[in-house]
Every structure is written in structure tokens, then in C-alpha cells.
RODO-2510 file (C-alpha; in nm, 4 decimals, decimal comma):
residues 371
     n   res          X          Y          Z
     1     x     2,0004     0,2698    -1,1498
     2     x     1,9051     0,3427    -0,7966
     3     x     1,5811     0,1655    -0,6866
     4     x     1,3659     0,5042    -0,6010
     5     x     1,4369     0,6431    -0,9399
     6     x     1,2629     0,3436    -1,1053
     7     x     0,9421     0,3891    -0,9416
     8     x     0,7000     0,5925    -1,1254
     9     x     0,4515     0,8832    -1,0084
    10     x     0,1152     0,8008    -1,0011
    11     x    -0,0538     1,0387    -1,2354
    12     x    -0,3949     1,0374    -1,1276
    13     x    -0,2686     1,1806    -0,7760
    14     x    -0,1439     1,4646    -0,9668
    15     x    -0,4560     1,5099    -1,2067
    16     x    -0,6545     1,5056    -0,8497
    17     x    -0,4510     1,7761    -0,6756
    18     x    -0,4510     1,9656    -1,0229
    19     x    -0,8164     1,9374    -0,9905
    20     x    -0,8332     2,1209    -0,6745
    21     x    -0,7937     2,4960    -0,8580
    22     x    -1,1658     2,4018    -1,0319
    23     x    -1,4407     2,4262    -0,7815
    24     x    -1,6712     2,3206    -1,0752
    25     x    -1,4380     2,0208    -1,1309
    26     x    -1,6284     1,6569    -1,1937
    27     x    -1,4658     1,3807    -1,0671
    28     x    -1,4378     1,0640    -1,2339
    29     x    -1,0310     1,0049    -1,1820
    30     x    -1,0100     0,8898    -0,8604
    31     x    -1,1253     0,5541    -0,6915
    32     x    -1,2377     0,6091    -0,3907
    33     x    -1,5717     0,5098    -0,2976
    34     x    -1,7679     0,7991    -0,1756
    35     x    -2,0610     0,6093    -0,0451
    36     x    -2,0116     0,5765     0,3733
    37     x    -1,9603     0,2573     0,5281
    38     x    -2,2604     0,1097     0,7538
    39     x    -2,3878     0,2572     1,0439
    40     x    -2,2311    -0,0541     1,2363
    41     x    -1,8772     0,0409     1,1563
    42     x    -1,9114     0,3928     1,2995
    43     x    -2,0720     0,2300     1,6301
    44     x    -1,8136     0,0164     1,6665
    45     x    -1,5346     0,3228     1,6051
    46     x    -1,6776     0,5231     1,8594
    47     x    -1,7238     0,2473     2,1237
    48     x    -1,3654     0,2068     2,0704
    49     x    -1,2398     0,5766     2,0837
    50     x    -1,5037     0,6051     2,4085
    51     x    -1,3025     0,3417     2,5492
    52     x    -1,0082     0,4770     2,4366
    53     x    -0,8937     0,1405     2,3239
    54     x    -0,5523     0,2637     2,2039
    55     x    -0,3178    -0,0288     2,2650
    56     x    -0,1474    -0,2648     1,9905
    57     x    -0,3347    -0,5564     1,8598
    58     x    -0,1048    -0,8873     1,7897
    59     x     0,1012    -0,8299     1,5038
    60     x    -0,1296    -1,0379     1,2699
    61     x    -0,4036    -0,8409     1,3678
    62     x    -0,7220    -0,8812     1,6112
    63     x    -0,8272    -1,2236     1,6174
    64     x    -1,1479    -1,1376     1,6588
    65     x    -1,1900    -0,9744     1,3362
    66     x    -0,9923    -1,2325     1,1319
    67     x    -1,2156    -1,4652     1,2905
    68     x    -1,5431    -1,2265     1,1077
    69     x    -1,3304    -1,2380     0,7813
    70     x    -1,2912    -1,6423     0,7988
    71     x    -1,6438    -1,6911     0,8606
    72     x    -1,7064    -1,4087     0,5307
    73     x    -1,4953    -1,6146     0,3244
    74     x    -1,7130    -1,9135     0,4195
    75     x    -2,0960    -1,7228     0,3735
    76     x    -1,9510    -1,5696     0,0082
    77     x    -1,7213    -1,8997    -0,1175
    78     x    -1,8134    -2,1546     0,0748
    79     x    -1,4234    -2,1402     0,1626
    80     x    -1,3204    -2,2546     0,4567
    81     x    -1,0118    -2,0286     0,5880
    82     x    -0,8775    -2,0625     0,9424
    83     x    -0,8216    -1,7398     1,1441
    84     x    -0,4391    -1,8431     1,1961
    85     x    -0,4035    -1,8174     0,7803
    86     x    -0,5430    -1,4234     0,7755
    87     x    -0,3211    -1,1389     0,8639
    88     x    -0,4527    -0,7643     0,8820
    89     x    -0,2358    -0,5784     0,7638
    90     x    -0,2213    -0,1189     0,6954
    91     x    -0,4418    -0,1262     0,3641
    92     x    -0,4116    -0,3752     0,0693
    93     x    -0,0642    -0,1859    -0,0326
    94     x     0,0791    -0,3309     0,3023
    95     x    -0,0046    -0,6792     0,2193
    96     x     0,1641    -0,6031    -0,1309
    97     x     0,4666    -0,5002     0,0547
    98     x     0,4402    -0,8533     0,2948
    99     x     0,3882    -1,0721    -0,0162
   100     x     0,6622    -0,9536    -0,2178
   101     x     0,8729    -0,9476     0,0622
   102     x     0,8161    -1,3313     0,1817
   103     x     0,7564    -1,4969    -0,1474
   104     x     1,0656    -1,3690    -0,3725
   105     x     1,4449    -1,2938    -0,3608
   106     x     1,6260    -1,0024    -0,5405
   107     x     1,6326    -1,0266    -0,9351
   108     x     1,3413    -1,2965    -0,9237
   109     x     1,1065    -1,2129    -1,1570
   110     x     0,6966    -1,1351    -1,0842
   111     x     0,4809    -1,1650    -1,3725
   112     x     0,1724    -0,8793    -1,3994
   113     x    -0,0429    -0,7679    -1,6539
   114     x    -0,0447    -0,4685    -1,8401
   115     x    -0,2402    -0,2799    -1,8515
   116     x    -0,2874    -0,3233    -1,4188
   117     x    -0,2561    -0,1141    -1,1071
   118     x     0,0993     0,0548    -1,1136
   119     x     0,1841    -0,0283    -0,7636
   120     x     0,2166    -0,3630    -0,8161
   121     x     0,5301    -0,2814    -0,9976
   122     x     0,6696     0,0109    -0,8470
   123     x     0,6407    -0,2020    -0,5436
   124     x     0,8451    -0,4790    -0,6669
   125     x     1,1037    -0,2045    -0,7407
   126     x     1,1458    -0,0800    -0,4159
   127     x     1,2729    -0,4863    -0,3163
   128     x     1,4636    -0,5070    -0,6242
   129     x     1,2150    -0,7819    -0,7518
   130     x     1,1754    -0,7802    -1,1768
   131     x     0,8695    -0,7310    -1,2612
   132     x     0,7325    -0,8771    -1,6042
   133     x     0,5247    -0,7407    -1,7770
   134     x     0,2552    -0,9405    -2,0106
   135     x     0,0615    -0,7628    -2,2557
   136     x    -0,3401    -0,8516    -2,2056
   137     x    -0,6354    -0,7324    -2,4563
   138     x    -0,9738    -0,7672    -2,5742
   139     x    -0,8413    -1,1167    -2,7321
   140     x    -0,9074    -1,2730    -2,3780
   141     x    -1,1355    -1,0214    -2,2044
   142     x    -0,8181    -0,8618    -2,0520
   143     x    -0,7189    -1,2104    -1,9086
   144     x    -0,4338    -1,3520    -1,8149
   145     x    -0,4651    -1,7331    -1,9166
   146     x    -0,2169    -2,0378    -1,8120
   147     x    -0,1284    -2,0489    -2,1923
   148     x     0,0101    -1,7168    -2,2030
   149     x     0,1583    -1,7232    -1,8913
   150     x     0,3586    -2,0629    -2,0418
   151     x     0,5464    -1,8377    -2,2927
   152     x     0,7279    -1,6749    -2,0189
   153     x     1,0296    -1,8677    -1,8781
   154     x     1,1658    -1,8321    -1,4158
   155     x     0,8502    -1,6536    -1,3252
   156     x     0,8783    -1,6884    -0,9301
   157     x     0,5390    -1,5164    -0,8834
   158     x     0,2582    -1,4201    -1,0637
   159     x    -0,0304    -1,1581    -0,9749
   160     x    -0,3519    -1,0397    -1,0841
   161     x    -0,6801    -0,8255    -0,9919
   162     x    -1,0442    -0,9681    -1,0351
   163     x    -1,2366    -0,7520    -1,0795
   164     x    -0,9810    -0,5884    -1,2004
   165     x    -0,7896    -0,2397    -1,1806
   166     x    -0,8512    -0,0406    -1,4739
   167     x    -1,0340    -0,2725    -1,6956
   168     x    -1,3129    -0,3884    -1,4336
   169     x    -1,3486    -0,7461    -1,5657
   170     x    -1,3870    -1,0378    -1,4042
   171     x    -1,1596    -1,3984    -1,4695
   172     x    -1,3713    -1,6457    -1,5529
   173     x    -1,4333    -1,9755    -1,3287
   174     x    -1,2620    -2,1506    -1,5917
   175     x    -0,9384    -1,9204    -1,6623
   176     x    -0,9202    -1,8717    -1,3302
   177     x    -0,9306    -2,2245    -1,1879
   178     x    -0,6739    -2,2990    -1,4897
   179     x    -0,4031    -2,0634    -1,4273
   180     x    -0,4160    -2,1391    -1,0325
   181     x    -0,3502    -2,5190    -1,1177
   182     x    -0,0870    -2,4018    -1,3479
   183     x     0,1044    -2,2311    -1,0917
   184     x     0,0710    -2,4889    -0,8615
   185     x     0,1976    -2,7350    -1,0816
   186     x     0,4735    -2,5360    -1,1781
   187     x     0,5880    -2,4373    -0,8552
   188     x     0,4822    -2,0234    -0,9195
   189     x     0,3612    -1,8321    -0,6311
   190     x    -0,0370    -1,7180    -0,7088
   191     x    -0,0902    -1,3735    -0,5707
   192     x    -0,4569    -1,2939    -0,6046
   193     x    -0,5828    -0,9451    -0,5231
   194     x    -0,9405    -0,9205    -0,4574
   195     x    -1,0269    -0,5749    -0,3260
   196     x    -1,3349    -0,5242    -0,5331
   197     x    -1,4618    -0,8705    -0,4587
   198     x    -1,8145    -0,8061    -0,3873
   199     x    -1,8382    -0,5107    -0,6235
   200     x    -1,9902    -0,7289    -0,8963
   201     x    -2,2712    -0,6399    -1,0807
   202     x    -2,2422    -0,9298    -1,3741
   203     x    -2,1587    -1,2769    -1,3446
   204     x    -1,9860    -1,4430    -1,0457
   205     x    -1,5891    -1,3590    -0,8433
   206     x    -1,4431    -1,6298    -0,7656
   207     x    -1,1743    -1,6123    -0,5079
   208     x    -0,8470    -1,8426    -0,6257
   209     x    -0,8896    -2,0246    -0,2848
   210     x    -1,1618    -2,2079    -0,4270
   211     x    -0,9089    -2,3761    -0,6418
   212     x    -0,5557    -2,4066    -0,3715
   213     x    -0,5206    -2,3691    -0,0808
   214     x    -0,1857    -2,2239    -0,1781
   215     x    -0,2648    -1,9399    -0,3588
   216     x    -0,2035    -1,5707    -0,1564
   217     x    -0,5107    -1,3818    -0,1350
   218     x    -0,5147    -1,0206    -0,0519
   219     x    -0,8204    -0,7876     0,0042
   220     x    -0,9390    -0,4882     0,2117
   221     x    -1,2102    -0,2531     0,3442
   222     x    -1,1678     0,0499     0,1173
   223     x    -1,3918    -0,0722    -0,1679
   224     x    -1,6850    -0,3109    -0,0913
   225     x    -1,6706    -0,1949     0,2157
   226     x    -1,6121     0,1741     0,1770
   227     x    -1,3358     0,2166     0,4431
   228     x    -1,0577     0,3652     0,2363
   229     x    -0,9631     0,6012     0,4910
   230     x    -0,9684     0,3063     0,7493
   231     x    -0,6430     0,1979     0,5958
   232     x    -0,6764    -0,1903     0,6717
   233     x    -0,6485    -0,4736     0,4472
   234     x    -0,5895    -0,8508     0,4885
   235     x    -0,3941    -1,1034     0,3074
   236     x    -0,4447    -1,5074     0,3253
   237     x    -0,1611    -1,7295     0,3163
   238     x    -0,0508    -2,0900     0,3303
   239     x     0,0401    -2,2126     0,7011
   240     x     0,3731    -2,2720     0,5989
   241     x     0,4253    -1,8759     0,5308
   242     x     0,1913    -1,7273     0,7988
   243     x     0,4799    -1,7111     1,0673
   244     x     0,7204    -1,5201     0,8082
   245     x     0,4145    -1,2544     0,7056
   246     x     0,4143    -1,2305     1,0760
   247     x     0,7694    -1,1188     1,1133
   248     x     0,7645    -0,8847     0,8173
   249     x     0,4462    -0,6881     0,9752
   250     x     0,6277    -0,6826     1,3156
   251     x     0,9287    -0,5360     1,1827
   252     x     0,7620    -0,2918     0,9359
   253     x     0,4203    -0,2087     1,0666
   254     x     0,4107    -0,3255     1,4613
   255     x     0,0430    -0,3908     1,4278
   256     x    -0,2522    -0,2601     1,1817
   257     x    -0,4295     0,0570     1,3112
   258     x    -0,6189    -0,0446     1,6215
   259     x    -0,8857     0,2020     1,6168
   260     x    -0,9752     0,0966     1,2179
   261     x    -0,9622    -0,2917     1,3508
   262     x    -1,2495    -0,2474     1,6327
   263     x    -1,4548    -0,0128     1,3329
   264     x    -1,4508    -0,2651     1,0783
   265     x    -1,5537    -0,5115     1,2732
   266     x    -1,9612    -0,3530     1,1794
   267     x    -1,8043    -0,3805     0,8413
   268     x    -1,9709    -0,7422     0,7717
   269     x    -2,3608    -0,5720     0,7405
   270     x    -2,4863    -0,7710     0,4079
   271     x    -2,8040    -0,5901     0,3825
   272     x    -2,6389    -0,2375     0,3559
   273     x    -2,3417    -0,3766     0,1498
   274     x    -2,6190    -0,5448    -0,1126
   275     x    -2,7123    -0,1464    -0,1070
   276     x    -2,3872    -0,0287    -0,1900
   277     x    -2,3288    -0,2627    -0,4957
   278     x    -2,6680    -0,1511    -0,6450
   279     x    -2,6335     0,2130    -0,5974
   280     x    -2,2795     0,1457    -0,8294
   281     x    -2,4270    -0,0872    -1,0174
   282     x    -2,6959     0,1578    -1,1370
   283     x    -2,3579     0,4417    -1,2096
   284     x    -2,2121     0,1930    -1,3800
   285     x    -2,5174     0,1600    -1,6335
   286     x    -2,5710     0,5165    -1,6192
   287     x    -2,1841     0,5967    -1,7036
   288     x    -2,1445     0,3059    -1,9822
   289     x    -2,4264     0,4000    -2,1846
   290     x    -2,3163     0,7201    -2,2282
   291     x    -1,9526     0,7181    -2,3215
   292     x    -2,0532     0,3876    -2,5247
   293     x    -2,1922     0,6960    -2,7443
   294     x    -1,8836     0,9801    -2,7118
   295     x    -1,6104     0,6279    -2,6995
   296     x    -1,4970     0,2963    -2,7972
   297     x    -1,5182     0,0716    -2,5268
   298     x    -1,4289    -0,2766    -2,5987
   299     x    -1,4655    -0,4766    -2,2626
   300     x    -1,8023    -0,3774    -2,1267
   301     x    -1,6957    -0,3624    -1,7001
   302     x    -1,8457    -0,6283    -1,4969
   303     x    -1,7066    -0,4900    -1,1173
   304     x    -1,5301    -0,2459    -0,9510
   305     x    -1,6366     0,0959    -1,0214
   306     x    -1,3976     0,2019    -1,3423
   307     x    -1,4307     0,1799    -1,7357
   308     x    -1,1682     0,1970    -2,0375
   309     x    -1,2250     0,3703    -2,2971
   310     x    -1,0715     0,3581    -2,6368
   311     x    -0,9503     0,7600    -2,7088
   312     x    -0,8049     0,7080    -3,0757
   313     x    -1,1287     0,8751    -3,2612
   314     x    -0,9689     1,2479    -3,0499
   315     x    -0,5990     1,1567    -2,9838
   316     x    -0,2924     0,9285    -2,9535
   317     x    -0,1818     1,0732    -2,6578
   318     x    -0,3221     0,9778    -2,3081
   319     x    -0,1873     1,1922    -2,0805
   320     x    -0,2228     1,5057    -2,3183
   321     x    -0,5643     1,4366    -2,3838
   322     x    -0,6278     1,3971    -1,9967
   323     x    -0,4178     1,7372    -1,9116
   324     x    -0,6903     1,9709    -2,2007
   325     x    -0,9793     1,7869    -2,0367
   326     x    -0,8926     1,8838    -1,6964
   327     x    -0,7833     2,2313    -1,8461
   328     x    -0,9978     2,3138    -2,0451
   329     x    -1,3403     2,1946    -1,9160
   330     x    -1,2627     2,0811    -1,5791
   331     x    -1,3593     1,7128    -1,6240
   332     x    -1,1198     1,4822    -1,4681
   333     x    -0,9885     1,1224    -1,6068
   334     x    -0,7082     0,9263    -1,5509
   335     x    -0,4668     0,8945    -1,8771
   336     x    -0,3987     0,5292    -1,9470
   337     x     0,0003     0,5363    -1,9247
   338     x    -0,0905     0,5292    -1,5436
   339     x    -0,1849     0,1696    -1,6033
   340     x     0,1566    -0,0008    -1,8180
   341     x     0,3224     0,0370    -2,1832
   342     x     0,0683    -0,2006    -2,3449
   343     x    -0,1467     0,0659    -2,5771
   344     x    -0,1991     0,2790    -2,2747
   345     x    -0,1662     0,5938    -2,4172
   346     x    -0,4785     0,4805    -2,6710
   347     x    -0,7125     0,4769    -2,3817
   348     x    -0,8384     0,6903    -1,9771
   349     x    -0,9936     0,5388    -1,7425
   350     x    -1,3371     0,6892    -1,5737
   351     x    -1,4453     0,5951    -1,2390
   352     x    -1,8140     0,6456    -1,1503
   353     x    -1,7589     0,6561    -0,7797
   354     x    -1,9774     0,9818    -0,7641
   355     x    -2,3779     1,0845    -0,7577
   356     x    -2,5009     0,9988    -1,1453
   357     x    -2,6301     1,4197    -1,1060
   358     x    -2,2613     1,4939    -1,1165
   359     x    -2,1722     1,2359    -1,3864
   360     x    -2,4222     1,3899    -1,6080
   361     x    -2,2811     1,7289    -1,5933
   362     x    -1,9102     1,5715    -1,6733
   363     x    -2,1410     1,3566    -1,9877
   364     x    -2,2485     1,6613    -2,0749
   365     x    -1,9392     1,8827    -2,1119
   366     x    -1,7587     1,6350    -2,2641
   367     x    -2,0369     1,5742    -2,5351
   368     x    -2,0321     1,9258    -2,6081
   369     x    -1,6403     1,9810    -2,6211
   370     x    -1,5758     1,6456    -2,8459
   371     x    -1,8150     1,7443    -3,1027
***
């Protein structure tokens, strides 16, 4: 089979241009923050457009701002990460791309949970990588632990998200810090994605580099940070693997965007960003108590900005389920099967990344339409 034609659509893009013929539509399929980043990042775009500062940065980005990110990982972790490790790269999906690329062959396998963010593996189609898929529940808080990951036999790389993408929990200290040392000690590349790092409105994230210093971390600025349009993520790497990342970028990318490299360098503003996670963490409330009442939810979201609910009481069918929503009351969800084969079509995700006013009215419609 041809490489393209394994790759998936991703639903939810369809569900949100479907959801353009409603002008009453509410929104809780997409997740993209709609909160504006600080003031600071916006100064520091238009000081850069003013100066028309329109050339190519070095390949691995501005050193300048990997220098900010080093010293972030340091104030949040207590991590120290040299500027020579971090590589900015166009969005998280581009460090994906660089990973994948650098850390495995053709026909080597990749291990990711499902349910988890579908790119991951139509990614790993487009370079002919196998992805595996491991089934993760409510068993382990939607988990991936070093004992299940044992069961599994010439995994080259492994991957998660914490907080995670569509579940919203968070790996324990413990779990974590376990299935980092098992990789290590079995050779397996740990690929950590972290974009909702910061996002956390119970308990602590932990990034894996507490735990090796050869584990792959990737982040961005389009959550936390509320840059999505920015396009600009980074990824960390061993030193060994820097110089290949570098190659990759220059061959695929050139550079990261240059005008989204001088903005986000206002993006480090604590005070605003300690804003940000308390406006969500106040949806999040908001949202869960509700469909707690209309749904079964069985892993209570600690981050990010999404929840999974359990649809079995009104159907078995995900995607159908999402389609009458959107159809028939103009509320908009993302069906499960989005997110992997493992009892997707049982559940949708919601993602409170608008005003709790507009929530409501979705709460509302929904309450009235399921009874």
C-alpha cells in the first residue's frame, strides 16, 4: 500500500469546517487556545516587522531564544539544558517530523498509545516507520507504564503526551521516572511531548529530562503560551543527535519562521501565563461538572484543556453521534475514532478552550436534546 493512502484524515478538521454553515455553532472540537498571548510577544513582533527583520535565523533556530527556553527549563525543572541541545523548529509537528526522521530506520517499529494524538502515527507513515499501537485505560489512569511497555518485543522508539492529548492526564513522577529508566536500559529511544506543560491545574508535570539526559523532549508556543498561529516549536536532544536534527531542519525547513522567533521571545511573561492557566483552569471546572451530569467520565483531566467522555448511555458510534450533534443542534465535539482503535468509538472529546458564557449555551442544548 502506498504510504499517503495509510494516513488518515483528521476528523475534527472536517467537523470544524462543517461547523462553519452554523453561525450559532458552539465550539468545543477544536484545540486551539483562544486566549491571546502577552502583551510582550506582540511588542516584540512588531519591533521585528518595524525593523523588517526578515532574514534566516541559523538552522537550529535563534540562539537567543533557545538561550530563554534553557533558562525556562531551569526556573520550571530545575533542569539544566544547554542552548546547543534545543532546536526551534515550524510548530511541534516539525519536531515530530525531525525525531522520527533521526531516531528510526524504515520498518522499525514506534510504540504509542491509543487512544493519543493521530499525528503521531500518520507521521510515522509518511517515513515508512511501524507504528505500535498499545491499548491504555482507566486501569492505569491512561498510562503507559514500563511493565506494559515490556510485553512488546524491537520497539526502536517509544512516545507519549503529558498532559496528554485527548485524555488530559498527567504521568505520574513515579511511572514516569520508571518507564524513562526502562528505555534507557533497554536501549529504546524516549520521545516525550510536552506541549501542554504548564497547562496544569492538578498535581505536578514532570518533564522526562528530570530523569535522562537522553530522553527527546519536544514542546511549543501554541498552548501554554497561546501562539498557535506562531507556528514554532522546539525539541531537546542528546549532543550526540543535535548535529543530525540540524541537517534534517536545513534540508526540510531552512530555518523556523523568523518573524514568530523575535515574537516569542515576550513569550516567557510568568505573571500573565499564571493568568492563562487559571482562566482554563476555572473552564475546566466549569465544563467537568457539567457533563459529569449528561456523561461518564472516568479519568477526571488534570491539564491541557480537553475531557473524555464515556458516550455508551446515547450510542456506540462516535463519529455518528458527533455528525447529529453538529447537525442537529449545532454543538461541536470531536468523535473518539480521531484518537486510535482502542474503544474510541465509545467516547468524544470536548475542549473548553472558549468563554464558560458560550460553554453554557453548548451545556445547555445538549441537556435538553439528550433527555
Amino acid at each position: 500500500m502506498n504510504r499517503i493512502n495509510k494516513i488518515k484524515p483528521f476528523i475534527v478538521m472536517d467537523i470544524v469546517k462543517e461547523a462553519q454553515k452554523y453561525p450559532d455553532t458552539i465550539h468545543f472540537e477544536i484545540g486551539e487556545p483562544d486566549l491571546q498571548p502577552s502583551e510582550k510577544v506582540w511588542e516584540e513582533t512588531e519591533r521585528a516587522v518595524k525593523n523588517r527583520l526578515n532574514h534566516y535565523t541559523e538552522s537550529l533556530g535563534s540562539l537567543q531564544l533557545r538561550e530563554k527556553i534553557s533558562q525556562f527549563y531551569y526556573d520550571k525543572y530545575k533542569v539544566k539544558v544547554s542552548p546547543e541541545r534545543i532546536a526551534l523548529t515550524v510548530g511541534t509537528s516539525g519536531a515530530f517530523l525531525v525525531a522520527y526522521s533521526i531516531l528510526l530506520n524504515g520498518g522499525e517499529k514506534l510504540a504509542l498509545t491509543d487512544p493519543g494524538y493521530p499525528c503521531y502515527k500518520n507521521f510515522s507513515h509518511l517515513l515508512d516507520i511501524q507504528p505500535v499501537s498499545i491499548p491504555i485505560d482507566e486501569s492505569t489512569d491512561y498510562q503507559l507504564t514500563a511493565d506494559i511497555l515490556r510485553e512488546y518485543k524491537d520497539i526502536k522508539a517509544v512516545q507519549i503526551s503529558s498532559p496528554s492529548n485527548p485524555i488530559g492526564n498527567i504521568y505520574k513522577k513515579d511511572v514516569l521516572k520508571n518507564l524513562v529508566n526502562h528505555c534507557d536500559q533497554e536501549g529504546i529511544h524516549f520521545i516525550s511531548d510536552e506541549i501542554y506543560h504548564g497547562l496544569v491545574y492538578e498535581g505536578k508535570d514532570h518533564t522526562a529530562l528530570e530523569f535522562s539526559e537522553n530522553a527527546i523532549v519536544i514542546n511549543g508556543f501554541s498552548k501554554y503560551f497561546c501562539m498557535p498561529g506562531f507556528r514554532l516549536g522546539w525539541i531537546i536532544l542528546p549532543e550526540n543527535l543535535i548535529r543530525k536534527a540540524e541537517i534534517v531542519i536545513q534540508n526540510i525547513f531552512i530555518s523556523p519562521p523568523t518573524i514568530s522567533q523575535y515574537g516569542a521571545l515576550g513569550a516567557f511573561d510568568y505573571v500573565y501565563l499564571n493568568k492563562v492557566r487559571d482562566i482554563y483552569r476555572e473552564r475546566r471546572n466549569f465544563l467537568y461538572n457539567e457533563l459529569s451530569e449528561i456523561f461518564e467520565i472516568d479519568a477526571k483531566p488534570e491539564g491541557a484543556f480537553y475531557i473524555w467522555v464515556n458516550i455508551f448511555k446515547y450510542s456506540d458510534d462516535s463519529f455518528e453521534f458527533a455528525k447529529k450533534l453538529l447537525q442537529d443542534i449545532h454543538v461541536a465535539v470531536t468523535p473518539g475514532i480521531d484518537f486510535g482503535d482502542n474503544r474510541t468509538n465509545q467516547y468524544i472529546r470536548f475542549a473548553y478552550t472558549k468563554s464558560i458564557e458560550h460553554m453554557q449555551e453548548g451545556i445547555e442544548r445538549l441537556k435538553i436534546y439528550l433527555a
